[in-house]
ROVEX-833988 format. One line per 10 residues: their letters; for each residue x negated, y negated, z of C-alpha. Coordinates in nm, 2 decimals. Layout:
residues N
a = X/Y/Z ~ ...
end
This chain:
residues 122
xxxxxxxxxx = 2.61/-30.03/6.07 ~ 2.30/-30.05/5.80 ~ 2.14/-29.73/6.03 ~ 2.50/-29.56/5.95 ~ 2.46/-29.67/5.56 ~ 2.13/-29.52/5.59 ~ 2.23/-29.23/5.75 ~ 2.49/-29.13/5.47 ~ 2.30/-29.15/5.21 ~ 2.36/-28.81/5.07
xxxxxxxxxx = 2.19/-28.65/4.77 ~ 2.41/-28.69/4.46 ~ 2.45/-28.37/4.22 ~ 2.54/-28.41/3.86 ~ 2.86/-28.23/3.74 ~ 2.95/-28.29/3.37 ~ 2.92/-28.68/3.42 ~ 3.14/-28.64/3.77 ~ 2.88/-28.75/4.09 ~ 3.01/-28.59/4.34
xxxxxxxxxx = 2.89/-28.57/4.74 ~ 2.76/-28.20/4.89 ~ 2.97/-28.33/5.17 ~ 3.04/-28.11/5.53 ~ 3.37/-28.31/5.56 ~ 3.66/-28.41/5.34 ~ 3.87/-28.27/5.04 ~ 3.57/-28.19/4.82 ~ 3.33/-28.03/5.13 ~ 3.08/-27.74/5.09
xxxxxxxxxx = 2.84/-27.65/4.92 ~ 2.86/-27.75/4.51 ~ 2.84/-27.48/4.23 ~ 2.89/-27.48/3.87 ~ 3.24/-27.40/3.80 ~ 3.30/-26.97/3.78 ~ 3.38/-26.89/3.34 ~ 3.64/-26.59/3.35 ~ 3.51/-26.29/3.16 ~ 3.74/-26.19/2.86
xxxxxxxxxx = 4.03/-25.99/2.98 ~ 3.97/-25.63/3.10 ~ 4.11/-25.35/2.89 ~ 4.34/-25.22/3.21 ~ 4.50/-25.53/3.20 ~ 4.66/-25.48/2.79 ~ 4.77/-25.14/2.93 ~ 5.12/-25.07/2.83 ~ 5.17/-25.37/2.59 ~ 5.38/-25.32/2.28
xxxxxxxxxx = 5.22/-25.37/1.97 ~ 5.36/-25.33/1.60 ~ 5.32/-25.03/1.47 ~ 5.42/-24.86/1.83 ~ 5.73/-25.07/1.81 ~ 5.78/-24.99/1.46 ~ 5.71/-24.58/1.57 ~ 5.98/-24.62/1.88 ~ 6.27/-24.77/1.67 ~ 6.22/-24.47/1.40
xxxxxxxxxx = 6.25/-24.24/1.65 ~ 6.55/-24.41/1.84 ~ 6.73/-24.46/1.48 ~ 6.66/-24.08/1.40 ~ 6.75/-23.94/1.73 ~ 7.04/-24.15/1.90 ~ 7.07/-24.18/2.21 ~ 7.01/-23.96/2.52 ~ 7.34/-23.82/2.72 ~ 7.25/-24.08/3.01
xxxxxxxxxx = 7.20/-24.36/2.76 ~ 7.53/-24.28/2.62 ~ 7.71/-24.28/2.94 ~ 7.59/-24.61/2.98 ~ 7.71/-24.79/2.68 ~ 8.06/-24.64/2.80 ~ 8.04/-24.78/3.06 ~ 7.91/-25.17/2.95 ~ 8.20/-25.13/2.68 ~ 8.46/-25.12/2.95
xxxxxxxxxx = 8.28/-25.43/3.11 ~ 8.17/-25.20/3.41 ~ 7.80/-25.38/3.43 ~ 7.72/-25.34/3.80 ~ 7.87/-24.92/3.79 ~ 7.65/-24.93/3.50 ~ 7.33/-25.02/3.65 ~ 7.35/-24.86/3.99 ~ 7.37/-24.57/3.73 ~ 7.10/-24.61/3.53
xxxxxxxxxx = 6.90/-24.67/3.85 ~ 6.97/-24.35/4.02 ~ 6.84/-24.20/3.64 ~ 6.57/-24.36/3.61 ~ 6.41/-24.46/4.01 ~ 6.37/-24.82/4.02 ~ 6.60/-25.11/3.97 ~ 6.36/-25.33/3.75 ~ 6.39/-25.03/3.50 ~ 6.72/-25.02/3.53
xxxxxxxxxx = 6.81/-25.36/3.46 ~ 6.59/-25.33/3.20 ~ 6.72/-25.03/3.04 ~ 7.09/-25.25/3.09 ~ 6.93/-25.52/2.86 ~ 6.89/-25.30/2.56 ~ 7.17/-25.10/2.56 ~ 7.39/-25.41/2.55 ~ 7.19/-25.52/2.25 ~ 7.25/-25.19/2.12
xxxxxxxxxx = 7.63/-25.23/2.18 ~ 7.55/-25.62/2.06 ~ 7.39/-25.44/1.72 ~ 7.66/-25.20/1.62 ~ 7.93/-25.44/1.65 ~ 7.74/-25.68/1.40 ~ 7.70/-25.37/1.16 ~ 8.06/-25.32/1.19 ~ 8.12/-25.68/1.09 ~ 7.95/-25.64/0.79
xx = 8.09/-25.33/0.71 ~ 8.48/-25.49/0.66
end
């Protein structure tokens, strides 16, 4: 047993005050680094996110304009609780279902948003 002691007496590296074995076996095995810093976020990955003054740009544009035909169709059919012939829909307009459902979403908060105007209104 004190040859075996001998034996496995392996070379300690330092990690940020943690000792820990370079180690063939085990839960920690192989060989020891320092820990891999993620560079800052690539460009490609903010593609597409909504910021201020686009949001600001899209809701004067969807308050001048209205609504498309398809759009309108829609809210018809959400008003007359027909949620599910709503979205298969939307999906066949627009190609995929996450966009669909998505598209859903807002037009019941537009619905959700005209009938608090018109609470206000009386």
């Amino acid at each position: 047993t004190q040859l075996l002691k001998q034996k496995l007496q392996i070379p300690l590296m330092t990690k940020r005050s943690k000792k820990i074995p370079q180690i063939a076996v085990g839960l920690n095995k192989g060989h020891r680094v320092t820990p891999y810093k993620s560079p800052r976020e690539r460009p490609a990955r903010r593609k597409g996110k909504l910021n201020k003054r686009v949001k600001h740009i899209r809701d004067l544009i969807r308050e001048v304009v209205g609504l498309s035909p398809y759009e309108k169709r829609c809210v018809e059919l959400l008003k007359v609780q027909r949620d599910k012939r709503a979205l298969k829909f939307v999906k066949r307009r627009l190609g995929t279902h996450r966009r669909a459902k998505k598209k859903r979403e807002e037009m019941t908060l537009i619905i959700r948003e005209a009938r608090k105007q018109q609470q206000k209104q009386e």
